[in-house]
C-alpha positions as CSV (number, residue, x, y, z in Angstrom):
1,X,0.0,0.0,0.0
2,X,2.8,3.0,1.2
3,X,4.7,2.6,-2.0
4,X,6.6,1.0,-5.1
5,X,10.4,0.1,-4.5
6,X,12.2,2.8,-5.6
7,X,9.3,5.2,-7.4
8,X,9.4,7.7,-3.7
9,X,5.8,7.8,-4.4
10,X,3.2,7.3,-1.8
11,X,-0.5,6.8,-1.2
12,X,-2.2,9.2,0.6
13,X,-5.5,7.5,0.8
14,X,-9.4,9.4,1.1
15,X,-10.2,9.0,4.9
16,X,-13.7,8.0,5.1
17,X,-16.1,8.2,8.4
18,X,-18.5,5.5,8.0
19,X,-20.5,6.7,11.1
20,X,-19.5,9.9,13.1
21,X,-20.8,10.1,16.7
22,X,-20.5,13.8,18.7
23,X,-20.1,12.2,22.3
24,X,-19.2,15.7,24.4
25,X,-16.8,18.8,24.5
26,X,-13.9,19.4,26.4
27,X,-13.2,21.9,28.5
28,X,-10.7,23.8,26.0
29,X,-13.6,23.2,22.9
30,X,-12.7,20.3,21.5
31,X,-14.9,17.5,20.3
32,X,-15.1,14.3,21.6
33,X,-16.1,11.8,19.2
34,X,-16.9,8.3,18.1
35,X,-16.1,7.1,14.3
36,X,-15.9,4.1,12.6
37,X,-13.4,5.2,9.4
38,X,-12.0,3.4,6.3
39,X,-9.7,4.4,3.8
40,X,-9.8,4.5,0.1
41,X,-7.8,3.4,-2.7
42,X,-8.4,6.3,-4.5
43,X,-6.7,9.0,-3.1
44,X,-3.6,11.8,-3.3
45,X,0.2,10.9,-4.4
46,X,3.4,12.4,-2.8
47,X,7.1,11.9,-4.2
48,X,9.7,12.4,-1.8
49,X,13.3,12.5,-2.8
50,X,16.2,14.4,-1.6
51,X,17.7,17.2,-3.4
52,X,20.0,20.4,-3.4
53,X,18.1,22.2,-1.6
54,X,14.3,22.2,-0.1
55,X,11.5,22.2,-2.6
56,X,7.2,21.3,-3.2
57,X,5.2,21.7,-6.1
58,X,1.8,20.5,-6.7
59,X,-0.3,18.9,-9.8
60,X,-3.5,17.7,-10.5
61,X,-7.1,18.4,-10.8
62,X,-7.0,20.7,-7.5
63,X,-3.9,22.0,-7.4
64,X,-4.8,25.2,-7.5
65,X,-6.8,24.8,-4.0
66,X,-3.6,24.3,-2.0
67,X,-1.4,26.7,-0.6
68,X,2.1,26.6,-1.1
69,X,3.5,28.0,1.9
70,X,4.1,27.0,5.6
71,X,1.0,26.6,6.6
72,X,0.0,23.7,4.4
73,X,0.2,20.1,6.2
74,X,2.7,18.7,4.2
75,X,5.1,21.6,5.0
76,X,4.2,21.5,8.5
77,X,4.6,17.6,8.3
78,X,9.0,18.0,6.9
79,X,9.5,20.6,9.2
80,X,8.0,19.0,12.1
81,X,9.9,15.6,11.4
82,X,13.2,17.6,10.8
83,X,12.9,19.0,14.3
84,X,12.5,15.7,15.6
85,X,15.5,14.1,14.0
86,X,17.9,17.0,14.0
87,X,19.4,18.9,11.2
88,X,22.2,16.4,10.4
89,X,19.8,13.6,9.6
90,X,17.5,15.6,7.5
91,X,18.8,16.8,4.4
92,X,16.9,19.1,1.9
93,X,14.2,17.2,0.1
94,X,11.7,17.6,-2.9
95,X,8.1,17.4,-2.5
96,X,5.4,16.6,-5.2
97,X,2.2,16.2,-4.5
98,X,-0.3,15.3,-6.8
99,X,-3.7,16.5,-5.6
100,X,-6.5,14.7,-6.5
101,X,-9.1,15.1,-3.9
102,X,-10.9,17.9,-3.0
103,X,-9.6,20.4,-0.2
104,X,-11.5,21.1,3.0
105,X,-13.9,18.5,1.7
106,X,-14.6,15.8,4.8
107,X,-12.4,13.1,3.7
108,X,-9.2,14.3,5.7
109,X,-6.6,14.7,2.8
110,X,-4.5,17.6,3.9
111,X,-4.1,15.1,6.6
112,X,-3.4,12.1,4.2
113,X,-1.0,14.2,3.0
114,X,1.2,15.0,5.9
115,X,1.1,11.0,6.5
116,X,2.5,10.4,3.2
117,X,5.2,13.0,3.8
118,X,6.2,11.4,7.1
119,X,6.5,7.8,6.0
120,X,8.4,9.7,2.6
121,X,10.2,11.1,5.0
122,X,11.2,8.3,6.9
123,X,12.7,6.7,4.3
124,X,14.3,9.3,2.5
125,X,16.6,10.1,5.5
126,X,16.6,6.6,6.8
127,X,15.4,7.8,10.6
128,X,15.3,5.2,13.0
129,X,11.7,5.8,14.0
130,X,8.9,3.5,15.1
131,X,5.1,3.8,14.3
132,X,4.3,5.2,18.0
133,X,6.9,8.0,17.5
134,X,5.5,8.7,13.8
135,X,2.1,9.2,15.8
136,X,3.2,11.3,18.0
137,X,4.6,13.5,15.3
138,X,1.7,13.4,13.6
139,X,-0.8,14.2,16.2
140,X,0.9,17.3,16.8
141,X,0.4,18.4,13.3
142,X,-3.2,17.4,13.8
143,X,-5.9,15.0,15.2
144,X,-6.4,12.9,11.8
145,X,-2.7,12.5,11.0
146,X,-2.3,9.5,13.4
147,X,-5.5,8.1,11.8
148,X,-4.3,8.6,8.1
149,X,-0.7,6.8,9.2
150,X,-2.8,3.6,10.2
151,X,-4.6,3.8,6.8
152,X,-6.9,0.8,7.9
153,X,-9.9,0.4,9.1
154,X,-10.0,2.2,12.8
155,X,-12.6,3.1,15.5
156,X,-11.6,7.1,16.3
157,X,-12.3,8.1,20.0
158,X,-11.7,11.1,21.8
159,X,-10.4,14.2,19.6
160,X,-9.8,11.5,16.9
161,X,-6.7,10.5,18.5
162,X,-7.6,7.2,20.2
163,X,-7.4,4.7,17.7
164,X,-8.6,1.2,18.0
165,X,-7.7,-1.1,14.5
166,X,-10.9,-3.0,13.3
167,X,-10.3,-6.3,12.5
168,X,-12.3,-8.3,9.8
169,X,-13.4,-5.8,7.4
170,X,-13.3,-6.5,3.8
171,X,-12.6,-4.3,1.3
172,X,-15.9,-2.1,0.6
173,X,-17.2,-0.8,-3.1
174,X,-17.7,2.9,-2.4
175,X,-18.5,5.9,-4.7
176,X,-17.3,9.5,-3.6
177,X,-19.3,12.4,-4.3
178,X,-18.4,16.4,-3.8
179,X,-21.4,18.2,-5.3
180,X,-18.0,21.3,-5.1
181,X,-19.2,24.0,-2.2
182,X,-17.0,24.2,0.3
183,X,-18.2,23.9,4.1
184,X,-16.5,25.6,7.3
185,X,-15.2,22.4,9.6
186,X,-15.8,25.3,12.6
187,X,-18.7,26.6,11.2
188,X,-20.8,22.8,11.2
189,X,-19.6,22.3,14.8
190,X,-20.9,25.6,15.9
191,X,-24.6,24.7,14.3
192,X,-24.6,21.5,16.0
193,X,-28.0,21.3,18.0
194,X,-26.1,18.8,21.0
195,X,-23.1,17.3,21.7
196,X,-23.7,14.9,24.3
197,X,-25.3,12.2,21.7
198,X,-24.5,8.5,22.1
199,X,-21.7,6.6,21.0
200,X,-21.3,4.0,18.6
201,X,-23.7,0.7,18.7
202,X,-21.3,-2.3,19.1
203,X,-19.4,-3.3,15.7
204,X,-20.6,-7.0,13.8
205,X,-18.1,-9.6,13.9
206,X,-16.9,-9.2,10.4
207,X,-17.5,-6.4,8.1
208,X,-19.2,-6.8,4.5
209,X,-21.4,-5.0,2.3
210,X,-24.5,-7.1,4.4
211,X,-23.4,-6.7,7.8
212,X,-21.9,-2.8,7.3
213,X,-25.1,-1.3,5.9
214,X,-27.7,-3.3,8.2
215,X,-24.7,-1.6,11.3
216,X,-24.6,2.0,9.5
217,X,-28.6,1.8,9.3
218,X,-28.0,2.0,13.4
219,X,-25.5,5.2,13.4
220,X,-25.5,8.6,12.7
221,X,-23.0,11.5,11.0
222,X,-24.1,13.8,14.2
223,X,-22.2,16.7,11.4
224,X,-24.6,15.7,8.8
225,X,-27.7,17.7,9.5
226,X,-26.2,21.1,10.5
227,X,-23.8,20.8,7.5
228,X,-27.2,20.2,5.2
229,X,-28.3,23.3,6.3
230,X,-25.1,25.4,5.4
231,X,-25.2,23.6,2.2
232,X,-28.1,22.2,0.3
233,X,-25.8,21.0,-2.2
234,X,-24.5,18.0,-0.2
235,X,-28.8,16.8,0.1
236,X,-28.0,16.5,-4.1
237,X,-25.2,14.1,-3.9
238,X,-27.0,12.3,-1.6
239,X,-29.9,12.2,-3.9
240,X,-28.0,11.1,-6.9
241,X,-26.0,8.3,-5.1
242,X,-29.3,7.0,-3.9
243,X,-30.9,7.3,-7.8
244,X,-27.8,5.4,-8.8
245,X,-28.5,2.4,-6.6
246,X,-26.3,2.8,-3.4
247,X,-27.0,0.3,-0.7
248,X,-26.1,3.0,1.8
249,X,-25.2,6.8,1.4
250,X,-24.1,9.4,4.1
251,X,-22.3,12.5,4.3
252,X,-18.0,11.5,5.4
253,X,-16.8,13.9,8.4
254,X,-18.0,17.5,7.9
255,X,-18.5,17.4,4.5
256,X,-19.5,18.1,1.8
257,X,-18.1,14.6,0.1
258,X,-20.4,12.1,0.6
259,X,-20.0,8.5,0.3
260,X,-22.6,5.3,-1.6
261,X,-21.5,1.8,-0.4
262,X,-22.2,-0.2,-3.2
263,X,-21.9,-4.2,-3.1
264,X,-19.1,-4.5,-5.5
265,X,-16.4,-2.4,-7.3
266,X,-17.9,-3.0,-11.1
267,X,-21.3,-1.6,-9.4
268,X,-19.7,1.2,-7.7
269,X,-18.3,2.1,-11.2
270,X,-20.9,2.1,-12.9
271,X,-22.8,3.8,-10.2
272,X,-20.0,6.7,-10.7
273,X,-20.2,6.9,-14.8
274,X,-24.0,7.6,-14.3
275,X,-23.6,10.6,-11.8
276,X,-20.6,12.0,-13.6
277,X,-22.7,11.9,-16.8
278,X,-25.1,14.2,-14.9
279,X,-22.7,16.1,-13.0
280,X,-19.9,16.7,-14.9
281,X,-18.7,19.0,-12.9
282,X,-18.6,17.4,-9.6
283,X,-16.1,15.1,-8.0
284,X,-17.1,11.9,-8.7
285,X,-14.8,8.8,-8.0
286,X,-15.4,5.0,-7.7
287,X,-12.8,3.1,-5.1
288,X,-12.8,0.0,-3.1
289,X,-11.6,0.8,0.6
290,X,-8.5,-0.7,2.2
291,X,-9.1,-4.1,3.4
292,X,-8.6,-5.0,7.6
293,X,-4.7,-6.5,7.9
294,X,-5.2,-10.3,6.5
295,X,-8.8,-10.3,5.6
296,X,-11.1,-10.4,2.5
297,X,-10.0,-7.7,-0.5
298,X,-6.3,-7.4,0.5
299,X,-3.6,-7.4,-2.1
């Protein structure tokens, strides 16, 4: 999954929440929260290789979304990395990303991104650090950055930074959809109506098309509603995933991508030619998600 011998490049996979439970608020205004989240196949690229002297350009379809200075992830993710290993073990590098999923869009990619850049990273300067001390790194740069390193299907508690690997999940048919109309992440938490809702129903033993959407029939995206209200748009995709046969469709995180869990990746595709026939203009992608360690769908 992380990469091809000797290409640099690495997968920084779509973060999906299946379910997404507000459970309270801490003191200092932080969420506490409950979700069940997979990762996609589909997703961003990073190259990482070293060079004369520090460098990061960006291509694809929304690369003119992300900024190029230090306050984008990826930059926050070198710098934070070379603090940790010291000046002498982290020569200048060069940075390509290829964007190609939407920014500030629910499906955590800035934060995919910075992952990518860290296990890039990691290699490229040939640090000596284990996966707890990557997390640790990452969490710093943000509460979905541990998540996005684990890249497999996870229970997030807490601020997002309590992770708990799912076993037995199979790899999912799923159909993105980003109708394009950006939504605040602080504005949809500010319009929530509560925050003390209830967490998470108890998980089935394995996880399958069957078992997943009779469980997600059961939870909630607590973000969902006051997101719908900010923007009407996201009720379309919804609408359209449902015309195009999804088993199950829900808003991921705090939108406006929302997701169709279809029953196999040939249905998911065709699923995605029919709305992107419609909606030309949208973000529309077929995936599979990234099968549990060992089970069903793993390469």
């Amino acid at each position: 999954m992380d990469t091809d011998i000797g290409s640099r490049t690495w997968h920084a996979p779509a973060k999906i929440n299946l379910a997404l439970h507000v459970t309270g608020r801490r003191a200092d205004g932080y969420h506490l929260i409950e979700s069940l989240a997979v990762f996609t196949r589909f997703g961003d690229r990073v190259e990482v290789a070293l060079a004369d002297s520090d460098d990061f350009t960006v291509s694809g379809r929304y690369a003119p979304e992300v900024p190029l200075d230090a306050g984008n992830l990826v930059l926050k993710a070198r710098d934070a990395l070379r603090r940790a290993a010291g000046p002498h073990k982290s020569p200048p590098v060069a940075i390509k990303l290829e964007k190609n999923l939407p920014v500030a869009s629910g499906v955590g990619g800035g934060s995919s991104d910075a992952a990518a850049v860290l296990r890039g990273l990691v290699q490229a300067w040939g640090l000596d650090i284990d996966g707890a001390g990557l997390a640790r790194i990452g969490l710093s740069l943000g509460a979905d950055v541990p998540m996005c390193l684990a890249a497999r299907p996870l229970v997030a508690r807490g601020i997002g930074d309590d992770l708990s690997m799912v076993p037995d999940v199979s790899a999912l048919g799923l159909v993105l959809v980003n109708p394009g109309m950006p939504v605040s992440t602080a504005e949809v938490f500010s319009a929530l109506s509560r925050r003390d809702n209830e967490p998470l129903p108890p998980l089935p033993r394995g996880i399958d098309f069957h078992s997943l959407r009779n469980w997600l029939e059961l939870t909630r995206n607590d973000l969902q509603p006051a997101a719908l209200a900010i923007q009407p748009a996201i009720g379309r995709a919804l609408s359209w995933l449902d015309k195009a046969g999804s088993g199950f469709s829900r808003m991921s995180g705090s939108g406006a991508t929302c997701f169709g869990l279809f029953e196999t990746g040939n249905v998911a595709k065709r699923a995605a030619a029919e709305i992107r026939g419609r909606q030309p203009d949208w973000f529309v992608a077929a995936t599979r998600s990234i099968a549990s360690e060992g089970a069903d769908g793993q390469n």
